[in-house]
N, C-alpha and C positions, 0 to 999 in steps of 0.2 A: 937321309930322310926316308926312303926305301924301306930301307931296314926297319926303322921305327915303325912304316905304315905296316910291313909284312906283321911283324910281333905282333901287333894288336891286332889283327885280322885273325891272326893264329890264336888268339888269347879268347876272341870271340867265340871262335869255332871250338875249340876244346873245351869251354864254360858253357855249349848249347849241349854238347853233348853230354856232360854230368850232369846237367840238370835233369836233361830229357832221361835221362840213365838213371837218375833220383827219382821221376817221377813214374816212369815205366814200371820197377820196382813194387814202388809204394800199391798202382792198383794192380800190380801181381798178389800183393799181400793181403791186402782188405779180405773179410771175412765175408761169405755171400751172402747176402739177406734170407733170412728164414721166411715162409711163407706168414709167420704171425706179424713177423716187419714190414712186408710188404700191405698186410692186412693192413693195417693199423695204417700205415702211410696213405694207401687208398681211402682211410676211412676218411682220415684227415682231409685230404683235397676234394673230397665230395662235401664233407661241411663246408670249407672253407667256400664252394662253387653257391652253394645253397646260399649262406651267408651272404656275398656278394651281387646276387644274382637278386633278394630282396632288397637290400637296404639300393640299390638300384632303381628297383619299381618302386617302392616307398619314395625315389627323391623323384622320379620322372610324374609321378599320379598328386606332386603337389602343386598348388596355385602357382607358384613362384619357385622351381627346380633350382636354383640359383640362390635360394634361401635356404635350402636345405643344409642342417648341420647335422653329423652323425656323432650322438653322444657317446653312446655305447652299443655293440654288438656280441652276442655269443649264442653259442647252440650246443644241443644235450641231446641224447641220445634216447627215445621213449619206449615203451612194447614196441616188440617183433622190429626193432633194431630203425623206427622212422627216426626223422632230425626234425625237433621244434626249434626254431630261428627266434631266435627276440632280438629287436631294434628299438632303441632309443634315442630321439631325435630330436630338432627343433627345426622349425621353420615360417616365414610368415602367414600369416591368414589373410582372411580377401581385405581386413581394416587396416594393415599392416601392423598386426602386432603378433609379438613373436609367441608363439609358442610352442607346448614341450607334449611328446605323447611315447607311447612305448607299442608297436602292433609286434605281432607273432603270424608265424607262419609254420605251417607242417609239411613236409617231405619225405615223400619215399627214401627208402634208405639207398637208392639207386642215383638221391638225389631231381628228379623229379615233385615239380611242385603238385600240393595235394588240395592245399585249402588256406585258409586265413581264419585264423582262431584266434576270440578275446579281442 
């Protein structure tokens, strides 16, 4: 019984090592992000913060936070490189009946909020 425990202990240990050894490897090899990939990645998480970060205040600033539905969200890129946010929503009103509206928002391209437009 020894014997069997020791093999598979050994089976273990020599399987972490190839892996580890497979995977050491692989991020030896990956290519380095060019400064436009990392652009462009940055660009992305700074929408995506923007994005977030409104359809947020649009659900806390309603009657009933807890009603709030997110239909649809996206953001575009406008002069001198701002981010206009649009939200599409639903949620109750003070009668309780549902409904549906779409706001916008403008941000710095740093990501900082600018105003509410539309």
């Amino acid at each position: 019984m020894k014997g069997c425990l020791k093999a598979v202990f050994y089976f273990i240990i020599v399987s972490i090592c190839v892996f580890g050894s497979i995977i050491v490897i692989t991020k030896l090899t990956e290519k380095p992000k060019t400064n436009e990939e990392i652009n462009i990645e940055n660009k992305k998480k700074i929408k995506f913060k923007c994005e977030y970060f409104f359809t947020e205040t649009i659900q806390r600033s309603c009657k009933d936070p807890n009603s709030f539905k997110e239909i649809s969200t996206s953001s575009d890129t406008i002069d001198n490189g701002k981010i206009r946010v649009s939200v599409t929503y639903s949620a109750t009103n003070s009668f309780g009946g549902r409904i549906q509206d779409t706001k916008k928002a403008l941000f710095s391209k740093e990501g900082e909020f600018i105003k509410i437009i539309e």
